[in-house]
PDBQT receptor file of N, H, CA, C and O in Angstrom, charges set to zero:
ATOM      1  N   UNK A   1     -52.167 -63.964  35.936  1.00  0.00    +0.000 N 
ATOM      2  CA  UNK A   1     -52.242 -65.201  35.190  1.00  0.00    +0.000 C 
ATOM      3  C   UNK A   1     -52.408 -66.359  36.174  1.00  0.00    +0.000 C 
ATOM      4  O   UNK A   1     -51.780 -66.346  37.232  1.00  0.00    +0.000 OA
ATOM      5  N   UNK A   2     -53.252 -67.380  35.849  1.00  0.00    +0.000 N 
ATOM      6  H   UNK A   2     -53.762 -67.390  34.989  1.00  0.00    +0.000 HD
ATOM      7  CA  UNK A   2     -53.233 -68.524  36.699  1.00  0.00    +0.000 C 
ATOM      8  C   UNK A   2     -52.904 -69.978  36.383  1.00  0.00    +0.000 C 
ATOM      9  O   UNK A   2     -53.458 -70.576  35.461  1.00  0.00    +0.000 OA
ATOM     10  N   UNK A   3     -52.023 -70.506  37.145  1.00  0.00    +0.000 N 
ATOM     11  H   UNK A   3     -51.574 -70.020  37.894  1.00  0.00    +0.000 HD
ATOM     12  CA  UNK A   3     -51.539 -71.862  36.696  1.00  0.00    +0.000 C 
ATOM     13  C   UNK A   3     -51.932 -72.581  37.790  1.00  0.00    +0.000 C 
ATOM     14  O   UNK A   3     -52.612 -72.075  38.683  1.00  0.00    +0.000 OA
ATOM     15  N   UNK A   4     -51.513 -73.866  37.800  1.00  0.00    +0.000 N 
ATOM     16  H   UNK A   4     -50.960 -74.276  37.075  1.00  0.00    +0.000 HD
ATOM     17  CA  UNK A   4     -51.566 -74.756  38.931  1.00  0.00    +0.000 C 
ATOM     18  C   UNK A   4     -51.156 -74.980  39.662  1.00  0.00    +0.000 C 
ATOM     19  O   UNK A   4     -50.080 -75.443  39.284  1.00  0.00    +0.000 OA
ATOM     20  N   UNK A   5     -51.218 -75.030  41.057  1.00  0.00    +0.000 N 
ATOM     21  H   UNK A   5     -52.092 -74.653  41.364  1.00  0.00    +0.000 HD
ATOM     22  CA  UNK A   5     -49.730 -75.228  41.599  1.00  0.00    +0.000 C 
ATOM     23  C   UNK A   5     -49.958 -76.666  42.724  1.00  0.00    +0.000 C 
ATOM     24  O   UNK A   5     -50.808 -77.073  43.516  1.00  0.00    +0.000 OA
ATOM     25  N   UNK A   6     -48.641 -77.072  42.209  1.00  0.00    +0.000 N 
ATOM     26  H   UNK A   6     -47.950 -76.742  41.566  1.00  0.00    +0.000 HD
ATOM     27  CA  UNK A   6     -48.874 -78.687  43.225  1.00  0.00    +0.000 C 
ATOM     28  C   UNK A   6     -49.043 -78.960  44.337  1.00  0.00    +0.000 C 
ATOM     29  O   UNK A   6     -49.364 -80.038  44.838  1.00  0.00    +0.000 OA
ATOM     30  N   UNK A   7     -48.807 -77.865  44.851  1.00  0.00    +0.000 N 
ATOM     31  H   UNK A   7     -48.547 -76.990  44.444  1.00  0.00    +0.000 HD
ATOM     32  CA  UNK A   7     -48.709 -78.099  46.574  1.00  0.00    +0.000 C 
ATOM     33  C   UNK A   7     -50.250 -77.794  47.075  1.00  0.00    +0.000 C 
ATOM     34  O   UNK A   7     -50.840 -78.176  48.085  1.00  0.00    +0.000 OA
ATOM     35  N   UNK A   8     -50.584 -77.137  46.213  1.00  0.00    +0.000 N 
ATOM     36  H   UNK A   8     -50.105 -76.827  45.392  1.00  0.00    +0.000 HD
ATOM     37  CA  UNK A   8     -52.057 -76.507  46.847  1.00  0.00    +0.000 C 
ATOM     38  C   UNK A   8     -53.277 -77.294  46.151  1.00  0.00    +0.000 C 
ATOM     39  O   UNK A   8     -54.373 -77.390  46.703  1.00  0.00    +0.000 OA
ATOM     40  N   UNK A   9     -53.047 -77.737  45.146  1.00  0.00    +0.000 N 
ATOM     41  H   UNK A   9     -52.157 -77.660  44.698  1.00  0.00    +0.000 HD
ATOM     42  CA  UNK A   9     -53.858 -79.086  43.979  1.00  0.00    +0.000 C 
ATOM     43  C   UNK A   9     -55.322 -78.084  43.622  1.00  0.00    +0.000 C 
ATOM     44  O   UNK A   9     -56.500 -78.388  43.808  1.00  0.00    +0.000 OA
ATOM     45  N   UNK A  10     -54.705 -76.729  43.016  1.00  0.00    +0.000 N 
ATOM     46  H   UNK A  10     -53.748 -76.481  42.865  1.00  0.00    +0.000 HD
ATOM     47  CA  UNK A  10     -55.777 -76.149  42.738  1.00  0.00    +0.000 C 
ATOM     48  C   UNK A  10     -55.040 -75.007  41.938  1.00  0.00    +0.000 C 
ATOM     49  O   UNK A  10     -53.835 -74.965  41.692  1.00  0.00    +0.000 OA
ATOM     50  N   UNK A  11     -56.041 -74.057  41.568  1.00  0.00    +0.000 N 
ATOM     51  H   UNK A  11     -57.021 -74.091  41.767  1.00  0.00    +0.000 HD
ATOM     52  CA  UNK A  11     -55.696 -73.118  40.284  1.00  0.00    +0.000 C 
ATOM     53  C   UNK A  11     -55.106 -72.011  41.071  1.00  0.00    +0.000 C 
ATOM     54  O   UNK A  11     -55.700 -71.723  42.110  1.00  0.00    +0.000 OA
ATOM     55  N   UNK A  12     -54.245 -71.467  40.823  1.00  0.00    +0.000 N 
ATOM     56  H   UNK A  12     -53.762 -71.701  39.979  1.00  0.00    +0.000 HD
ATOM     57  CA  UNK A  12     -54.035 -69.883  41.768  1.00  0.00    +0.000 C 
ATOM     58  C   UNK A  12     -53.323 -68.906  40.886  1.00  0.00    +0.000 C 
ATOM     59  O   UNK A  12     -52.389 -68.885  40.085  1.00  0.00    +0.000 OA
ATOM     60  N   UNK A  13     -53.890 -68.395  41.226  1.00  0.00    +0.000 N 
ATOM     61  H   UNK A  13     -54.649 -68.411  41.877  1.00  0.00    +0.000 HD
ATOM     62  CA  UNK A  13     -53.044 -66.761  40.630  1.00  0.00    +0.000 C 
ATOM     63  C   UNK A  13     -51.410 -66.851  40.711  1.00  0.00    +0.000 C 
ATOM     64  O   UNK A  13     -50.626 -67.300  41.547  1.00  0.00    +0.000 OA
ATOM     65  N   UNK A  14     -51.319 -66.408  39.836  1.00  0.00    +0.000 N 
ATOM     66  H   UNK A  14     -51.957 -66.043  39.157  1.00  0.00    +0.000 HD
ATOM     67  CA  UNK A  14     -49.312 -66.527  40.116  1.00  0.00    +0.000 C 
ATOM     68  C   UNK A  14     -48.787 -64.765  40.092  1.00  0.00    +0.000 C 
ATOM     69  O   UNK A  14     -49.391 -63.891  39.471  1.00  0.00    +0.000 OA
ATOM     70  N   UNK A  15     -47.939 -64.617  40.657  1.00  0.00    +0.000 N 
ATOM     71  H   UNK A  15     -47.449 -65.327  41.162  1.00  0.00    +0.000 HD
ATOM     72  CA  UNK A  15     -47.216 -63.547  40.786  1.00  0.00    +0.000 C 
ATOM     73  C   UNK A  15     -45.570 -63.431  40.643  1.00  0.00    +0.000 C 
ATOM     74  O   UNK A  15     -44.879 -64.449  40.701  1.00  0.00    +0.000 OA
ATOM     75  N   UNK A  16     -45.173 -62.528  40.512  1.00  0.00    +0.000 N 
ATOM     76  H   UNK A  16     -45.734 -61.702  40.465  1.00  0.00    +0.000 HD
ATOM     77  CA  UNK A  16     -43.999 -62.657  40.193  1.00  0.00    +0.000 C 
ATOM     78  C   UNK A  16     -43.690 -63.291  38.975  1.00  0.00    +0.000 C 
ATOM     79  O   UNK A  16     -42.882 -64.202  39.153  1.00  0.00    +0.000 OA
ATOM     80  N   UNK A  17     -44.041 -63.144  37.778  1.00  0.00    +0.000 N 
ATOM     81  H   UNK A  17     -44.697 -62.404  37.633  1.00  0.00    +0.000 HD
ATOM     82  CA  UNK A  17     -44.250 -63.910  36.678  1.00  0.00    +0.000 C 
ATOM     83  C   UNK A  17     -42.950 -63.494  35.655  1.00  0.00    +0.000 C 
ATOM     84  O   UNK A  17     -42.512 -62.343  35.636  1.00  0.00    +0.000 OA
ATOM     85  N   UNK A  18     -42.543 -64.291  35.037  1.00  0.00    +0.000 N 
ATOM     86  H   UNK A  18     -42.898 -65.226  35.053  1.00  0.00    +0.000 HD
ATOM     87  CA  UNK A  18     -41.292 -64.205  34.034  1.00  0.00    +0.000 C 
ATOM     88  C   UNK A  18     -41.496 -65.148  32.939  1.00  0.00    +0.000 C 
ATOM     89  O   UNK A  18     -41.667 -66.353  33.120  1.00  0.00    +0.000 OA
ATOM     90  N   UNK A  19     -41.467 -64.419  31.486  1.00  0.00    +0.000 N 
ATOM     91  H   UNK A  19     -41.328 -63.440  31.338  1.00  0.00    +0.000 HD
ATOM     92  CA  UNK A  19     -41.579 -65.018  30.587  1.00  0.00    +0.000 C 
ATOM     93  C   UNK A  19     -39.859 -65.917  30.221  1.00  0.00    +0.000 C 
ATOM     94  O   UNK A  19     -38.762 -65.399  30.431  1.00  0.00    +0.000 OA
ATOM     95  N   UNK A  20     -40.068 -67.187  29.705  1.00  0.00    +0.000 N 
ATOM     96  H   UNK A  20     -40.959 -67.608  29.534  1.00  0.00    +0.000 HD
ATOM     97  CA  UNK A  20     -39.093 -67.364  29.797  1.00  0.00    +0.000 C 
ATOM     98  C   UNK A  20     -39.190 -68.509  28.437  1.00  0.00    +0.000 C 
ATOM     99  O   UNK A  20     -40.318 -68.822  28.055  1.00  0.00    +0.000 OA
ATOM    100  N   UNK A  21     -38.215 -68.986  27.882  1.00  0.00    +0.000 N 
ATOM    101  H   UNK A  21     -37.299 -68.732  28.193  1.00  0.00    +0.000 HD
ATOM    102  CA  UNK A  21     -37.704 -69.891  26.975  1.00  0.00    +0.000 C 
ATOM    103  C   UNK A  21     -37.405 -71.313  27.313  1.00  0.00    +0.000 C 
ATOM    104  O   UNK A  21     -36.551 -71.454  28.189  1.00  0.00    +0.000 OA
ATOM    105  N   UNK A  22     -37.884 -72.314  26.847  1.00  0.00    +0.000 N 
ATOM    106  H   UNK A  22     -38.577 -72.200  26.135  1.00  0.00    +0.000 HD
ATOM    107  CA  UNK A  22     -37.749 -73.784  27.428  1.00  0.00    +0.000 C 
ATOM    108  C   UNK A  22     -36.762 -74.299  26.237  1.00  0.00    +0.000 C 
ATOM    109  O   UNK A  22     -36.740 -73.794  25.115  1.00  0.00    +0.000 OA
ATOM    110  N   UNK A  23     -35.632 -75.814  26.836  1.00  0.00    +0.000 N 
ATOM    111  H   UNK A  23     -35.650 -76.224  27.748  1.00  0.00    +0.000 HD
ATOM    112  CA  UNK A  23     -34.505 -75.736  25.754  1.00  0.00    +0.000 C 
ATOM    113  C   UNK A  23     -34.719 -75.978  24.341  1.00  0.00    +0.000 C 
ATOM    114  O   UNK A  23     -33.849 -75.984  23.471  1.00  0.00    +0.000 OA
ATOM    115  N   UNK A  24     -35.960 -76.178  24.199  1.00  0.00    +0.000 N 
ATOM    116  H   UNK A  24     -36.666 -76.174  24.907  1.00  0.00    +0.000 HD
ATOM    117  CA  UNK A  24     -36.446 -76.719  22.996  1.00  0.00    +0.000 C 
ATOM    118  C   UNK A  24     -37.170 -75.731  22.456  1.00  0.00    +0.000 C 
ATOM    119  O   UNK A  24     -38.095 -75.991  21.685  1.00  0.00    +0.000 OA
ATOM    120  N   UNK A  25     -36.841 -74.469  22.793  1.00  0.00    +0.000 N 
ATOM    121  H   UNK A  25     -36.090 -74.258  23.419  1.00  0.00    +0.000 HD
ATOM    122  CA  UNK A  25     -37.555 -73.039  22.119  1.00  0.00    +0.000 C 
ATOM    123  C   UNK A  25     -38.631 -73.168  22.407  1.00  0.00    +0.000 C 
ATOM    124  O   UNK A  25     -39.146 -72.553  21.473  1.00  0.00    +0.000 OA
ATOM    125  N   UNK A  26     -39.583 -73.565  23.108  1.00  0.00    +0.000 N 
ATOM    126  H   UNK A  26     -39.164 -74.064  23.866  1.00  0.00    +0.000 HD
ATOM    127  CA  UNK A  26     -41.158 -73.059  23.278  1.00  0.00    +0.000 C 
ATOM    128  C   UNK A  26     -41.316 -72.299  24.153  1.00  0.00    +0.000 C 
ATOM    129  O   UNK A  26     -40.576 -72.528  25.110  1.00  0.00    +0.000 OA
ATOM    130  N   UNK A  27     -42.115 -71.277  24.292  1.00  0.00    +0.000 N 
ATOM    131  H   UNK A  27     -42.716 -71.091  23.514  1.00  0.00    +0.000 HD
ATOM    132  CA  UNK A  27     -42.037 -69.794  25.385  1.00  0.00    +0.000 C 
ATOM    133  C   UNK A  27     -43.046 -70.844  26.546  1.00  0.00    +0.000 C 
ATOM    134  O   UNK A  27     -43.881 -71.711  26.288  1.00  0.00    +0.000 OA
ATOM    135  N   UNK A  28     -42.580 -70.361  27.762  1.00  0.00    +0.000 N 
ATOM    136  H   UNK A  28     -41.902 -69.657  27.972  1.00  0.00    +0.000 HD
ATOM    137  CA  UNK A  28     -42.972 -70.846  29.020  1.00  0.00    +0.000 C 
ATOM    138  C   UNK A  28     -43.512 -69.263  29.859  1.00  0.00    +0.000 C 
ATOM    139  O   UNK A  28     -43.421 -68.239  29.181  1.00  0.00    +0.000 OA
ATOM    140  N   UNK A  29     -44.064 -69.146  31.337  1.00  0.00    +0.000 N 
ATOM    141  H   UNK A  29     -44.138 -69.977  31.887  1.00  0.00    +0.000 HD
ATOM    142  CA  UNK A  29     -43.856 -68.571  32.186  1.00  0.00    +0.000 C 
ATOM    143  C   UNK A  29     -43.930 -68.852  33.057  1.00  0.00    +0.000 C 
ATOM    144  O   UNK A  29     -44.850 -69.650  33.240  1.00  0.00    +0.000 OA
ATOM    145  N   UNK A  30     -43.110 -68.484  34.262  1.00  0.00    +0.000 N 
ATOM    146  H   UNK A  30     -42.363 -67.836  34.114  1.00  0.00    +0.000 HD
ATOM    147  CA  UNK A  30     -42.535 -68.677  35.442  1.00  0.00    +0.000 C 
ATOM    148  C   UNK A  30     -43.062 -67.895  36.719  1.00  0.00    +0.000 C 
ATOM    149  O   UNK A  30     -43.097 -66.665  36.707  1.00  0.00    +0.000 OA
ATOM    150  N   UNK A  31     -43.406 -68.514  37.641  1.00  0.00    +0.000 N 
ATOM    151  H   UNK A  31     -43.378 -69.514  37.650  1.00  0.00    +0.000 HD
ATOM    152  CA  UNK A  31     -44.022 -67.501  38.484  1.00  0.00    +0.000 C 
ATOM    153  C   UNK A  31     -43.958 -68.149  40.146  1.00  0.00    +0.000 C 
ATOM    154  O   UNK A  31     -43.291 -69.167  40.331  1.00  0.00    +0.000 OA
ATOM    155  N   UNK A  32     -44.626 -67.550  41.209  1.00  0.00    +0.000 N 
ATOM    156  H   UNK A  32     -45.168 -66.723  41.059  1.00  0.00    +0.000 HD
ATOM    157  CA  UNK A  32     -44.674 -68.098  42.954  1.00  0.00    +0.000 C 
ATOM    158  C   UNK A  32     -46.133 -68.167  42.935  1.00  0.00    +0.000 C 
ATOM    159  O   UNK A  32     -46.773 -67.229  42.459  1.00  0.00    +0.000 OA
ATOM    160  N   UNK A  33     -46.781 -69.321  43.469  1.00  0.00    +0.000 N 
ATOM    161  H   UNK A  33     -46.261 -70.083  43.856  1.00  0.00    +0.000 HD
ATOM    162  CA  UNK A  33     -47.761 -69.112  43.975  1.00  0.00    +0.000 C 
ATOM    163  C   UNK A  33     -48.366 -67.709  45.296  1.00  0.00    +0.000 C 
ATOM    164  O   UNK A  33     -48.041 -67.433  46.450  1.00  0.00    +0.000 OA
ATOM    165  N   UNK A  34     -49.091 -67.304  44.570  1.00  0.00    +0.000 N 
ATOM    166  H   UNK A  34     -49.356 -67.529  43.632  1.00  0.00    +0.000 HD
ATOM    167  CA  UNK A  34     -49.446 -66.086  45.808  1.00  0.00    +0.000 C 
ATOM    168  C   UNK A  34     -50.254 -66.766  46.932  1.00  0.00    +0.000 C 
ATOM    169  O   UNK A  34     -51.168 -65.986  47.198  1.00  0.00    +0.000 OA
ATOM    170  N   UNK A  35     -50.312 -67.531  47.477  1.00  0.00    +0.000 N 
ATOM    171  H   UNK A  35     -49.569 -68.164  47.261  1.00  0.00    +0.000 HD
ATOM    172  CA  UNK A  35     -50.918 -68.217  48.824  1.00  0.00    +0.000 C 
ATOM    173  C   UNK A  35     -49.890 -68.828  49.534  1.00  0.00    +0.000 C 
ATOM    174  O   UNK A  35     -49.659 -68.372  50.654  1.00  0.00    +0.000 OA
ATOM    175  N   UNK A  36     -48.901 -70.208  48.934  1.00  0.00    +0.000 N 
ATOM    176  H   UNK A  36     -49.088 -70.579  48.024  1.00  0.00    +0.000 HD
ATOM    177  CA  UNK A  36     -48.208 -71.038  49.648  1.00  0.00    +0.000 C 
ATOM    178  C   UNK A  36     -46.967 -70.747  49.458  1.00  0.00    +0.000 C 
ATOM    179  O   UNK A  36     -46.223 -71.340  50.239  1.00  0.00    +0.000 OA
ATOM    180  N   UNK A  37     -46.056 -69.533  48.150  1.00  0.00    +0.000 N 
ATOM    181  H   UNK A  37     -46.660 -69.052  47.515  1.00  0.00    +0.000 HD
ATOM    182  CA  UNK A  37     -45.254 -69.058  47.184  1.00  0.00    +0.000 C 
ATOM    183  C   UNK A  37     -44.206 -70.349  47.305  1.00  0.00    +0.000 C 
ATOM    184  O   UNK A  37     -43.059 -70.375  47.750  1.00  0.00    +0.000 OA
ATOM    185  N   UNK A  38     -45.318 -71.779  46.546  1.00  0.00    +0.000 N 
ATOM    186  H   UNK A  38     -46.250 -71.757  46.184  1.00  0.00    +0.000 HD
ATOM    187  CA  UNK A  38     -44.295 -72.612  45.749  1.00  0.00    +0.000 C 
ATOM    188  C   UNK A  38     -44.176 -71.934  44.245  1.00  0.00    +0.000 C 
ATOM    189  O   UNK A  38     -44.996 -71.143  43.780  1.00  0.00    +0.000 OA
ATOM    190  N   UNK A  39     -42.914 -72.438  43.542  1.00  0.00    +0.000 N 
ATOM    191  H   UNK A  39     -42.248 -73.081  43.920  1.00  0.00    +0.000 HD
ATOM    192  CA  UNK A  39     -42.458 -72.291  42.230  1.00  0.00    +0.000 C 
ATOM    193  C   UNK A  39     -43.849 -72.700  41.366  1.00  0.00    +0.000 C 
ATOM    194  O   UNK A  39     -44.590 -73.569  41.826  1.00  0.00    +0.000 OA
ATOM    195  N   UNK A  40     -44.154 -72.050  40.132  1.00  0.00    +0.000 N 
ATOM    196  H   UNK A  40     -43.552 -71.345  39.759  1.00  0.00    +0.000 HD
ATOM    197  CA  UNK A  40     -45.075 -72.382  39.679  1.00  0.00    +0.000 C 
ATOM    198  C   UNK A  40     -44.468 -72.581  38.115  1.00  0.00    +0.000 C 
ATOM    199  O   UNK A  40     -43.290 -72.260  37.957  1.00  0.00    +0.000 OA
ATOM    200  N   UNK A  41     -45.251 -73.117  36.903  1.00  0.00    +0.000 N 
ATOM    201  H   UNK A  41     -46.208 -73.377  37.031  1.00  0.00    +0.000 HD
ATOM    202  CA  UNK A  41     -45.052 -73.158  35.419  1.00  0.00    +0.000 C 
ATOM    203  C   UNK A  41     -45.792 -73.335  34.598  1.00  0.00    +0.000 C 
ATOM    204  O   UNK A  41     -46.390 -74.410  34.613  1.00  0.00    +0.000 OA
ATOM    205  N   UNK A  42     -46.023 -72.537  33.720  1.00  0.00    +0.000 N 
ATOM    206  H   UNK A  42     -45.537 -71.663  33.708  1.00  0.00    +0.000 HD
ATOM    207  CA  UNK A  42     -46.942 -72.366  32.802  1.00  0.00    +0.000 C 
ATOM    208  C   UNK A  42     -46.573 -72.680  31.241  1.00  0.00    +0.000 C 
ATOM    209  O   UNK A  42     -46.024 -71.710  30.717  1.00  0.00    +0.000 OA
ATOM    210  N   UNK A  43     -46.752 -73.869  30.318  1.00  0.00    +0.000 N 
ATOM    211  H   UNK A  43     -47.198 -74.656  30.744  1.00  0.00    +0.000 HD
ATOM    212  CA  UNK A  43     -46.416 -74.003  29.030  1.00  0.00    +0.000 C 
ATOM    213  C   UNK A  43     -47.032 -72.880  28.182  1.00  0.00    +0.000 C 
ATOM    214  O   UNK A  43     -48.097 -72.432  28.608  1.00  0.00    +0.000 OA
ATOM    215  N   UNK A  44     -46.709 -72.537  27.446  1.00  0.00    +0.000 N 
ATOM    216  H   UNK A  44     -45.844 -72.901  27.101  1.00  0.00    +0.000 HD
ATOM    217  CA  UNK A  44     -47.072 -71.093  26.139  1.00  0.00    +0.000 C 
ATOM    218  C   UNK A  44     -47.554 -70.193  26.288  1.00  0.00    +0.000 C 
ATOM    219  O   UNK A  44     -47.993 -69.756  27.352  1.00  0.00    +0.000 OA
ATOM    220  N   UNK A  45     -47.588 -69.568  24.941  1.00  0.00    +0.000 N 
ATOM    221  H   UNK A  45     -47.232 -69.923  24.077  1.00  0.00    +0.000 HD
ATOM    222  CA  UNK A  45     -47.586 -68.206  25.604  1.00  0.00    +0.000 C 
ATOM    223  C   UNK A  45     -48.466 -67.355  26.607  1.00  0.00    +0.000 C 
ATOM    224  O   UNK A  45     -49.593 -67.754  26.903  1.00  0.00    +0.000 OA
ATOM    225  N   UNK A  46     -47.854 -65.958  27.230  1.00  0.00    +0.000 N 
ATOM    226  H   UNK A  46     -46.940 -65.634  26.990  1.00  0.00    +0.000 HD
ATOM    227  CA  UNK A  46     -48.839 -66.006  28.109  1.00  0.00    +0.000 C 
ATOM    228  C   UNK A  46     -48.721 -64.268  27.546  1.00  0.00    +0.000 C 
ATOM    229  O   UNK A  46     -49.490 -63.419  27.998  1.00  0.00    +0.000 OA
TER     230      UNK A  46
């Protein structure tokens, strides 16, 4: 799956990915950038 990641200001593949719940119930996923492995986040579903 690919999200954005800030440090790199471009699209990257994410790894380590975890679906997860935001407090307001909307499904998120969670993941490391596979190049720089900053924290990454993805809004719905994935």
């Amino acid at each position: 799956m690919q999200a954005y990641c800030m440090k790199c200001r471009a699209k990257r593949e994410m790894k380590d990915t975890r679906r997860i719940t935001m407090k307001n119930g909307r499904p998120a996923t969670r993941g490391v950038c596979s190049v720089c492995g900053t924290k990454m986040f993805k809004i719905g579903k994935s």
